[in-house]
Structures are given as C-alpha cells and as structure tokens.
N, C-alpha and C positions, 0 to 999 in steps of 0.2 A: 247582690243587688243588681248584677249587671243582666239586661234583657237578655245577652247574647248568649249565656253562659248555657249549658248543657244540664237540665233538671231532669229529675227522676225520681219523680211521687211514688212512683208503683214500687221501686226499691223500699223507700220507705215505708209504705205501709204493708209491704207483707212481713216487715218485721214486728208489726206493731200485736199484740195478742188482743186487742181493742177495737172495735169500730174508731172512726172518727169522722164527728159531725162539726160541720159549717154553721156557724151560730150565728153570723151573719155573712150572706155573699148577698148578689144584686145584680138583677137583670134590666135591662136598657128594652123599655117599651118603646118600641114602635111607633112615634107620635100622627103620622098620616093615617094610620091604619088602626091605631089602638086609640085616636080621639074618634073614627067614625064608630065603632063597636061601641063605645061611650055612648055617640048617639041612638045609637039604636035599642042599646039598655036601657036611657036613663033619659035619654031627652036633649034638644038643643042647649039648652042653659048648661046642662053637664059637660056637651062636649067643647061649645063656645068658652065657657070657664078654663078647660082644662087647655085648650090651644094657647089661651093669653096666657096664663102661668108657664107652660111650655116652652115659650118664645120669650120672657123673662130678663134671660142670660144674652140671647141674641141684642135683644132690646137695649141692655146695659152696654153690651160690649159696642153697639153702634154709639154712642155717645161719646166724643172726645171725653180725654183728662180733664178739660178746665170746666166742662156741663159737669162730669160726675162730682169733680172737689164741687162747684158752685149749688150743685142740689142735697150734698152731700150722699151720695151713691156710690157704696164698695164696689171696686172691680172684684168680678166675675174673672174664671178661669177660662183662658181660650184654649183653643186645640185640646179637649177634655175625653174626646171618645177615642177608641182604640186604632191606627189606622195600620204601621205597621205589622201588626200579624192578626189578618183577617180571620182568620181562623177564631182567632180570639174574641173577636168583635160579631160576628156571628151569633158565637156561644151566647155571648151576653144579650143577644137579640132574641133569642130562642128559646126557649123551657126547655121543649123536647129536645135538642144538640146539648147544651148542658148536663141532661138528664143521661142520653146517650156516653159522656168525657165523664161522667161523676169520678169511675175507676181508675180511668187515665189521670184524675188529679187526685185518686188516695181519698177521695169522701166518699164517704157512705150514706151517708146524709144529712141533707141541708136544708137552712131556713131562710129564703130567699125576701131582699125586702127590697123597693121601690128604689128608681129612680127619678121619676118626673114627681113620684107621688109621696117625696119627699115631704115637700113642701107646703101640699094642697093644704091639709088642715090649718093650717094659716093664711088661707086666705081671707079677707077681710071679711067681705061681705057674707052673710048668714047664707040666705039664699041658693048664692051660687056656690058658698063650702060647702053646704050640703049635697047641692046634687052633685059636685064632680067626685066628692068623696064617696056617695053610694053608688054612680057608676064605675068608678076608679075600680071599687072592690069587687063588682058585679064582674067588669071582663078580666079582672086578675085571677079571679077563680076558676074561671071559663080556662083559662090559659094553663093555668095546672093542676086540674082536677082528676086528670089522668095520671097522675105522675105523682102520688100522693104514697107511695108507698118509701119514695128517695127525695121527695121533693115537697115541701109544705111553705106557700108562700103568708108572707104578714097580710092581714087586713089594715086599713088605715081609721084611726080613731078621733076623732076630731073633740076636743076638750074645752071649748069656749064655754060653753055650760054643762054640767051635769045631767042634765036632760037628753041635749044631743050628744052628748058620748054614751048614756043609757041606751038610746035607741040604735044608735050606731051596733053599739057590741051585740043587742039582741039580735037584731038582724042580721049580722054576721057570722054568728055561730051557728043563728038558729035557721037558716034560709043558705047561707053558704060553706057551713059545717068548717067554716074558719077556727083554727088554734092559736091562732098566731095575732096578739095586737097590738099596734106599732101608735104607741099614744103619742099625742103632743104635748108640749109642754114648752113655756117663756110663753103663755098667752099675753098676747098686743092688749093694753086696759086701756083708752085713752085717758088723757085725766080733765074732770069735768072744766078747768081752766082754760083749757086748748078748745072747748067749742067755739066756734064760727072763726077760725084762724085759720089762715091760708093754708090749705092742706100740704101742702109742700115745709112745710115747718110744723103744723101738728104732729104729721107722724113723726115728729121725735119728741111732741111731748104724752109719752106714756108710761105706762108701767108693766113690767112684765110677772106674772101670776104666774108661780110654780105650784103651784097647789095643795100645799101642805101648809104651807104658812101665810098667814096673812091674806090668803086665798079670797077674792069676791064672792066665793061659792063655797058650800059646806062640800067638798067632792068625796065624802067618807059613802056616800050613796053609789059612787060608782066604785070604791074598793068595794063595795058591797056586793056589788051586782058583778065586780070580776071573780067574787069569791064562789059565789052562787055560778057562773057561766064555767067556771073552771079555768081561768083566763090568767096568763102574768103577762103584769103591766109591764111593755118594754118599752123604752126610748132612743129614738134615734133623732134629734132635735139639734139641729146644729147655731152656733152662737154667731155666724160671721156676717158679717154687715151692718151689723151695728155696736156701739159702745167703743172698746178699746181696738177692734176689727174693722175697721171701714176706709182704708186708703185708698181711693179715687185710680191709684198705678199698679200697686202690687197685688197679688192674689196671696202669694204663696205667705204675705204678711196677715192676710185676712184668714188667710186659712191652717197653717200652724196652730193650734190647741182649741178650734171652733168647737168640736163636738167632748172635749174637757170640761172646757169651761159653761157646756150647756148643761152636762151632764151631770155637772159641778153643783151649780144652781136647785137642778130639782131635786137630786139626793139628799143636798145640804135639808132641803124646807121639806120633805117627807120624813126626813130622821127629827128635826128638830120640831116639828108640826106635830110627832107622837104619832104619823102613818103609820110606824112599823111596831108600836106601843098596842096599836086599838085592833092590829091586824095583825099579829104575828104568823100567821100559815101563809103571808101572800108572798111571795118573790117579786122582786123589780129588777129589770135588767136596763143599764147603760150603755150603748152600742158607739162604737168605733173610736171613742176618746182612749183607747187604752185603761191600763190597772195603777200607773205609778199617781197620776191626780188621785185615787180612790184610797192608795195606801196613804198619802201623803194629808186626805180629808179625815181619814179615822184618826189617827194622829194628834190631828191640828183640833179637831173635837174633843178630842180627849184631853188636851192640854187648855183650850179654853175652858172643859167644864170645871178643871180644878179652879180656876180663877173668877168665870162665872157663872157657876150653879149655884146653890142654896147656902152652900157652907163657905165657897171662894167670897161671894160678892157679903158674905156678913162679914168675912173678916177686913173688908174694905170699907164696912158700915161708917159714915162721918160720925156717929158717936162715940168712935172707937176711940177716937183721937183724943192725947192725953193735952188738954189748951194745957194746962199751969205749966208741965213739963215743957213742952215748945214754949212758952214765953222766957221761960229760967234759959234755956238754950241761947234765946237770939239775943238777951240779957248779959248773957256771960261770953259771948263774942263781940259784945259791942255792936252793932247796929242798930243801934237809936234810932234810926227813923223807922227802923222795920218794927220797932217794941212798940213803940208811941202808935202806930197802925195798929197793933194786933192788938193792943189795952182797947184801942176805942171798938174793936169787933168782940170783946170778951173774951180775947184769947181763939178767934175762929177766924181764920185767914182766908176762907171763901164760902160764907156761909151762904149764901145767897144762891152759889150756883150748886152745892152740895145739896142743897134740901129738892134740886131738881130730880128727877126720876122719869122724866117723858110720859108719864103717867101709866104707867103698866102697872095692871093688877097685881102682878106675881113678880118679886125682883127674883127672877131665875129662869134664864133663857131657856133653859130644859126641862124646866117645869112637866110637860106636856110628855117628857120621853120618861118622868119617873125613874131615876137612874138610883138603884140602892146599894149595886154590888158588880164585880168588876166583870160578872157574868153574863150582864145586861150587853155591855156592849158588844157581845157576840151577837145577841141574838136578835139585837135593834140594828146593829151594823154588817158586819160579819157575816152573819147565815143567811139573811134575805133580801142581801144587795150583790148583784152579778154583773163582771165589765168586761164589755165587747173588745180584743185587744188584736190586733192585726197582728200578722206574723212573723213581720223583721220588725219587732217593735220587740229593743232589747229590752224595755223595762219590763217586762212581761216576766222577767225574774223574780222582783221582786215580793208578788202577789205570794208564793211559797215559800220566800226567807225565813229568815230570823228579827227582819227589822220591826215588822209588824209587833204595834203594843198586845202584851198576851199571849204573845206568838198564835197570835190568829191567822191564818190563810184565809187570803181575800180569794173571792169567786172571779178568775178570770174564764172567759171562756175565747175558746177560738173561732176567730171572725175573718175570713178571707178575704174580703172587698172585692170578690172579682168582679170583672165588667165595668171597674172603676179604673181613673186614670193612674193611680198608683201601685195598679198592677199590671207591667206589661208582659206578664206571659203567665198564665191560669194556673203552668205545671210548679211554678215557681214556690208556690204558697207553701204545701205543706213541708219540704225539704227546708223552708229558709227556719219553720215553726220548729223544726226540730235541729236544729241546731244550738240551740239551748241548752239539749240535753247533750249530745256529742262535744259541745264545749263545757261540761260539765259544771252549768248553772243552775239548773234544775232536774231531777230524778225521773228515771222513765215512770216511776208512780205519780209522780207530776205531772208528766206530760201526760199519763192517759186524765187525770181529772181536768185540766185545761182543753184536749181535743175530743173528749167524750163524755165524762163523768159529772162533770160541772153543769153539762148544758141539759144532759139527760134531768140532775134534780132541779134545775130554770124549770123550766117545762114542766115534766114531771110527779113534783111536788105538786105542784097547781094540780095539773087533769093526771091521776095514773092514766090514764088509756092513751095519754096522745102518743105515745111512740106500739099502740098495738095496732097489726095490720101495716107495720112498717118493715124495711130490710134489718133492720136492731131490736126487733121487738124483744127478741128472747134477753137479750147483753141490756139492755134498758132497763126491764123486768128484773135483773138480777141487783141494779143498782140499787132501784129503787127498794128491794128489799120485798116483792113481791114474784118471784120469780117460779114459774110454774112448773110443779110437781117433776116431770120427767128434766127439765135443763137441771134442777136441784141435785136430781138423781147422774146425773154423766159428770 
C-alpha cells in the first residue's frame, strides 16, 4: 500500500499468458482548456454548465463546518489530485502519455471513464444536462479517437427520461462510434409536496428512481435500444452526499462504501424490477464499489425470496393462524386479560393490521423476476451483473470462493482508478491485483477472468466487434468463442 515502495508491473505481466484490461481507470480533464473545447462543440450553455459543476467541490470546500452542517452540505475531499509524483498526474491529464505507460503499468487495454463528467447527468436543470452532456462526449472523443486501438473512453448517459438517454446513446454511437456507456442512475424525483418550498430544503425532499423498480418511466425502451445499439449498461454513480453520507467535517466518512451503496440501489430494482427477466442477453456492470456488497446482495435475495416470494409470504398468510389453538394456549397459561381480549377479537389478536397489504397487486416481491428454479438465479443474477473492484481491494476473493449460494462466481472485473486520489503511483495497481493469487486466495485461472476474461464477455457479449481492431482482438475473439480460423489453428 505504501507509495514509496518499489513496483514492477512489467514483471508481472510478462508472466501473465493473458492480456489484461483496465475495466475502469480515469483521466482528469483539463477544466480551462477542456470547458473551452466544450464551447466550441456545443455552445455557451454547455461550457457555462460544465465550469459551475466543475467548481462544485471548490464551492463546497470554501464554506465553513457550521454553513455546511446548517445547509446540510457533505464535505467534499480536499487535496484530491495527484501532486507528489507528477509524472502521475500528467498521465492522468493526458490520453496520449497514458496511452504511451499503458506497458509500463501491465495493461493492454483500457476503458477510461470521467472525472469532472462524473457527475453531469445529474445535473438538475434539463437544459443545461443536456448540452454539457453532448459536449462533454463530443471533446472526449476528440481526445481519444486516436488511441482506440489501447484506449476506449465511456460516453456519458444521462437517464432523467427515457427519451433523453434514447437520444443520448444514438448519438453517441452513431456520430461518435462510442462502445462504452456510462449511465446514471439515483435519479433526483422531487416530490410533488416539496413545490414552492424553499429550495434549500426541497432538495431533500425527493426520491431517488433506480429504474427498474418503481420507476417514473417505463425505461424497458431504452434496454431496448442498448440491445439494438450493442451497448452494456454500466454504472458508475456514486451515493455520498446524501442520506446516511453527509457529514459537514469528514470525507473519508462520506466516502467509505458511496459507490456500494449506489450500486446497491440499482442492482437491487433491475433484478427485482424483472430488467434481467425481460432482457436476458444484456450485461450490467457496477463500477468501483467493489464484489463483496454484490456477493453479500445475492445472498441476501435469496434468503428474503425464501420468506418473501409466493410460497414464503403464504406461509405467513394471516389465515394461517390456528385462533382456537392460540386462545386454548393463553387459557392454559393463565392470562386472563389476554383471553378476555382475544374472545372479544374471535380469537385474532391483530386483525385489523393483518388484513393490511399496502395495496400491492401481487403479494410477491419477485413477482416480476419469475423465479421457478435454483438456475434462475444464475442467470437473473450471476451471468449478467459485473463489479468494478479496485485492486488492493482484498474482498475481491471472494467473487471466486465457495461462499457464493450455488457456488456461483460473481463477475468481478478489474478496475484500476488510476488518476484518482487513491492511487498514488499508476505502477502500483496491477502487482497489488496480483497478489491474491501469490497469497494463494485466488487461482491464476481466476485471476485471468477478473483482469481479462470477465471484462472481455462485459463488453463483448453485448457488441462481438468491440474488442476488433484492438491490441486483444485475437485473445478476445477466443473468449468469446468466436475466434478466427488461423489463431484456432496455432
């Protein structure tokens, strides 16, 4: 973990018989230079947009403790970009020096996603989320459209409606030959109570729409149109700033399991929404929360559907209950005032609240995921959910255990955060990833589906082409089980 320490990537992967790609790293745009390019693509609105979200953090962090507690405004992380090893910090500024270190850090290729452009699809206003998001992606492409043989960066998807993330994706595949789309999700609802309330307390009366469940919008039109574009939906959405995340002094309190707990969220209402029921060829990937939330969620589904799916929740049915039996009980322990109660209820000790139901059509939370056999859960869970998991991130074992219900293997894939603050030095990443397998927690046939094989069927599956015309095209092609005639033959 230590910055100082002596790494050597290129050791490691020339042992490796495997490419290995970057499922998530991240490059630091340029804000002086990369909003005016904004203007020039897309327009004042885009690039005025994209400076005030930019400045955001600065914004926050100028405010004492007692404004941020009094507005209720999370602190923000200070000192956040790279300073000690410029080198580093460069790379992160630059496509082409990246693109140049890819071997010096042991990738071969990678899917590079935002920093500033985090955020944008959440910005409120219609308007201006639209334009900074079609400039955002206009000069990111610009930025590595040369470099597309090692390098393929995310597009930015903005999800408020299904309309604008339809036209978002066409446009972006079809005008910017974008692979990569980096959706939002915890859409801001306001709730119709909160109109004409002082904005400063509105914005916390909302709701957040993960899109599967419960959804404002039917968004099965835009699985639709990722299925049709060749597209997997990936998420990088992060949870901190608000709810159980928001202390006015600490970051690292705000920031600890943010992108889990986002990632949490929209899994949970895509699995239980029947997303992965009505779509089964799509892929979803969850970016940078790690795989231990993801095993710990199949789990926990599986252990509520025994209690509330169709067969749990009838055996908890209120007509179950034997009244004569329960009254002869409290009868023959003596508690007379409890008998004389339950005589005057007909022997039904809360009937009143038992005939409640909250009105739901279907008493069976999973209704929607059709669950009839213990092989569902592979293919609703398991085969087309994939988690972004950073590299000294020791849970990253567990994804290949044994603990797994079914002994399923959950889809981690490897995600380096470089250019982020929790990397300070680039060479660092794949050496720390592989020491899982030297500490004898996971199999180097593990370790190649986590740093190559995982991410290759992400992808993939969706578009076969996306990895043709790349540095892996051949070792991708073999994955996916479409591998052409002569690599067959050697």
């Amino acid at each position: 973990m230590s910055a100082h320490k002596e790494y050597h990537p290129e050791q490691v992967r020339s042992r490796l018989s495997h490419p290995v790609i970057d499922g998530d790293g991240h490059w630091i745009e340029y804000g002086p230079v990369f909003a005016e390019q904004v203007r020039k693509a897309a327009g004042d609105k885009a690039a005025d947009g994209l400076l005030r979200h930019m400045r955001r953090i600065a914004d926050t962090l100028s405010l004492s403790i007692a404004e941020r507690r009094r507005r209720g405004i999370a602190m923000e992380g200070f000192w956040g970009r790279q300073t000690t090893n410029t080198r580093d910090r460069a790379t992160a500024m630059m496509p082409r020096m990246l693109y140049d270190r890819l071997d010096e850090l042991g990738i071969d290729f990678g899917v590079i996603y935002p920093t500033a452009g985090l955020g944008i699809a959440r910005i409120d206003d219609e308007e201006t989320r639209r334009a900074v998001v079609r400039g955002f992606n206009i000069v990111t492409a610009d930025y590595f459209r040369a470099l597309s043989d090692r390098l393929t960066p995310a597009a930015v998807i903005p999800m408020h409606t299904p309309e604008e993330a339809i036209e978002e994706l066409e446009f972006v595949t079809k005008q910017l030959d974008s692979k990569v789309g980096m959706f939002a999700s915890a859409i801001r609802r306001p709730l119709p109570a909160a109109k004409g309330v002082d904005p400063e307390v509105a914005r916390f009366a909302v709701h957040y729409d993960q899109l599967g469940l419960d959804s404002d919008y039917d968004y099965d039109r835009v699985w639709e149109k990722c299925r049709e574009l060749k597209i997997a939906p990936t998420f990088h959405t992060g949870g901190r700033s608000f709810g159980l995340r928001n202390t006015p002094s600490n970051f690292t309190f705000n920031h600890i399991g943010h992108f889990a707990a986002a990632g949490h969220a929209v899994a949970k209402s895509l699995f239980l929404g029947g997303v992965t029921r009505r779509f089964p060829d799509l892929r979803f990937a969850f970016l940078e929360g790690g795989v231990g939330w993801a095993c710990q969620l199949f789990a926990d589904l599986i252990e509520h559907w025994e209690r509330r799916g169709k067969e749990g929740l009838e055996y908890m049915h209120p007509s179950k209950l034997d009244r004569a039996l329960l009254q002869s009980l409290v009868d023959k322990y003596g508690y007379q005032d409890m008998a004389a109660e339950l005589r005057g209820r007909d022997g039904w000790p809360s009937r009143e609240e038992d005939e409640l139901d909250g009105g739901v059509p279907v008493h069976d939370d999973y209704a929607a995921c059709k669950i009839t056999r213990k092989e569902d859960w592979i293919d609703l869970f398991a085969k087309p959910f994939y988690f972004g998991c950073e590299a000294d991130d020791r849970m990253n074992a567990v994804a290949f255990g044994k603990v797994n219900p079914f002994g399923a293997r959950i889809n981690a894939i490897f995600s380096s955060d470089v250019g982020h603050f929790d990397v300070p030095d680039m060479r660092m990443v794949l050496p720390e990833a592989h020491e899982l397998v030297e500490d004898g927690l996971i199999t180097a046939d593990d370790f190649r589906d986590f740093t190559f094989a995982n991410a290759v069927r992400l992808w993939g599956t969706q578009n076969p082409d996306f990895f043709k015309g790349t540095a892996i095209t051949r070792q991708a092609a073999e994955v996916l089980g479409h591998a052409p005639v002569r690599a067959a033959a050697e």
